[in-house]
VOSEKOL-952584 format. One record per atom (N, C-alpha, C, O): z, y, x; residue in one letter. Coordinates in steps of 0.02 Angstrom, whole numbers, plus 50000, padded with zeros to 5 digits. Example, Ala and Ser with C-alpha at 12.3 -4.5 7.8 and 13.67 -1.06 7.14 Angstrom:
VOSEKOL-952584
503904971650660A
503904977550615A
503904983550660A
504234983450712A
503544988850642S
503574994750684S
503945000250645S
504025005750670S
This chain:
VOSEKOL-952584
503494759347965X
504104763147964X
504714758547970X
505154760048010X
504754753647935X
505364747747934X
505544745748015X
506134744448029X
505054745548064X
504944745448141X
505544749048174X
505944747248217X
505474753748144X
505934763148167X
506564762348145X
507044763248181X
506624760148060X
507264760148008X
507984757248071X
508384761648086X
508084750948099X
508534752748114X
508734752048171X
509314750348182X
508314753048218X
508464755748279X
508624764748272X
508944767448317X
508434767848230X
508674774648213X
509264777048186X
509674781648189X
509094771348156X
510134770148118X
510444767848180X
510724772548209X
510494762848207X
510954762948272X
511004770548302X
511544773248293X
510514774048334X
510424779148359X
510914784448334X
511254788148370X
510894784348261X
511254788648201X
511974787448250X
512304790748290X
511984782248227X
512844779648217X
513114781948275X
513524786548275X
512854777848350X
513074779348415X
512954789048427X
513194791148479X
512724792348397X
512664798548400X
513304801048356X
513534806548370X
513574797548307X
513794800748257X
514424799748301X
514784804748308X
514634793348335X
515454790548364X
515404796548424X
515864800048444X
514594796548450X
514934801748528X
515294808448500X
515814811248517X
514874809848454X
515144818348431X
515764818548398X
516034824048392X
516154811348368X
516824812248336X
517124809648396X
517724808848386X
516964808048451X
517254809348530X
517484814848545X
518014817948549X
516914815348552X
517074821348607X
517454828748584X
517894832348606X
516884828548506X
517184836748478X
517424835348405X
517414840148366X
517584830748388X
517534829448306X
518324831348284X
518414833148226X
518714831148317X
519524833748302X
519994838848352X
520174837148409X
520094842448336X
520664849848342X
521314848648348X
521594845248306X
521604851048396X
522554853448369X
522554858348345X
521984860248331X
523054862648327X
523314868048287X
522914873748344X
522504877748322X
523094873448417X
522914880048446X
522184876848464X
522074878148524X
521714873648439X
521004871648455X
520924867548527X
520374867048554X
521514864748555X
521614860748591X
521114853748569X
521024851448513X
520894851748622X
520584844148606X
521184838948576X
521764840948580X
521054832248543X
521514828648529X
521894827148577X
522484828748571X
521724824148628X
521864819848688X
522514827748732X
523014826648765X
522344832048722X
522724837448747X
523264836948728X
523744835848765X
523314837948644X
523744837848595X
524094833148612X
524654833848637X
523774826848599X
524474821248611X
524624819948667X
525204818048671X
524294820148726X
524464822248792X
525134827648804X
525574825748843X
525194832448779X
525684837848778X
526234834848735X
526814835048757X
526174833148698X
526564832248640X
526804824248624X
527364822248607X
526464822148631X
526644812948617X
526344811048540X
526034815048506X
526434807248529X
526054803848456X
526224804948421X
526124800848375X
526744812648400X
527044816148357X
526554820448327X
526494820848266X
526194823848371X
525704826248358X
525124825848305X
524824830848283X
524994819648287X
524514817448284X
524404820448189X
523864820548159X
524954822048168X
525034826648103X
524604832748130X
524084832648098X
524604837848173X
524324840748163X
523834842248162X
523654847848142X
523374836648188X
522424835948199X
522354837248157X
522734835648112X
521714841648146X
521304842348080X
520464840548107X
520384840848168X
520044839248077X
519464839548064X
518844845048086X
518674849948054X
518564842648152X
518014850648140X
517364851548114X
517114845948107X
517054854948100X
516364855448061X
516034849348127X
515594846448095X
516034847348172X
515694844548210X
515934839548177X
515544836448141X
516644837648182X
517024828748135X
516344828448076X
515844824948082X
516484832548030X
515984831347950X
515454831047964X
515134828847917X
515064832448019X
514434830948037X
514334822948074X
513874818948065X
514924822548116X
515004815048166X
514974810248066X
514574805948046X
515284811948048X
515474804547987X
514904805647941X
514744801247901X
514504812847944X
513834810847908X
513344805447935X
513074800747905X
513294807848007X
512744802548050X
513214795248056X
513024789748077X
513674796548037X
513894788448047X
513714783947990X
513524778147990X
513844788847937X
513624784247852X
513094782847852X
512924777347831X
512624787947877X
512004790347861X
511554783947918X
511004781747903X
511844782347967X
511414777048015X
511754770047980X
511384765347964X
512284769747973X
512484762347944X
512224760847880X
512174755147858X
512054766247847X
511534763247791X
510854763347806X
510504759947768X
510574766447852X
509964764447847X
510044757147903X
509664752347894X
510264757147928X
510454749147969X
510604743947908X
510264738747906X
510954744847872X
511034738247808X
510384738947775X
510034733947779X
510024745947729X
509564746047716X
508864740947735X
508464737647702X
508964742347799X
508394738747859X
508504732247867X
508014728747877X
509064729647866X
509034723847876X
509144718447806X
508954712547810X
509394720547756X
509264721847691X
508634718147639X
508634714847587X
508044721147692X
507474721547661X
506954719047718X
506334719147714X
507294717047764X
506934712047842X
506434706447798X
505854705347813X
506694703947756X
506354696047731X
505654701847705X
505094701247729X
505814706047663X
505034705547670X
504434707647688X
503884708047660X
504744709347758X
504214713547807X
503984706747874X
503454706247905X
504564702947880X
504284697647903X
504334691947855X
504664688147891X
504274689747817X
503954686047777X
504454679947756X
504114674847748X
505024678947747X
505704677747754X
505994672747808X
506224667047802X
505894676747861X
506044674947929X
506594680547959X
506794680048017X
């Protein structure tokens, strides 16, 4: 299993950054970010909020960067402290 640990966590993480890409933040009228401050300028940027997709992107992000420290963590003693 330690084999899997953190190449899955990478996987996590790079899964967790695409989805707080692409869908992870809102403007006020559900505009993408990039819309928002596109329209508006970097004034904007007060009104982003968070979407259930964001709280999911920063779960898989915690959630792969610890099993990546985890994994590497505990490397010495699956190869033998090498």
């Amino acid at each position: 299993m330690h084999d899997y640990l953190i190449p899955f966590g990478g996987v996590l993480t790079a899964s967790g950054l695409t989805t707080m890409l692409i869908s992870g933040w809102t403007g006020p009228e559900g505009e993408h970010m990039s819309t928002q401050i596109a329209n508006l300028g970097f004034s904007a940027v007060s009104d982003i909020s968070l979407t259930s997709a964001g709280v999911l992107a920063f779960v898989l992000i915690f959630t792969g960067i610890a099993m990546m420290v985890y994994g590497n963590g505990t490397a010495h003693k699956v190869t033998g402290g090498y």
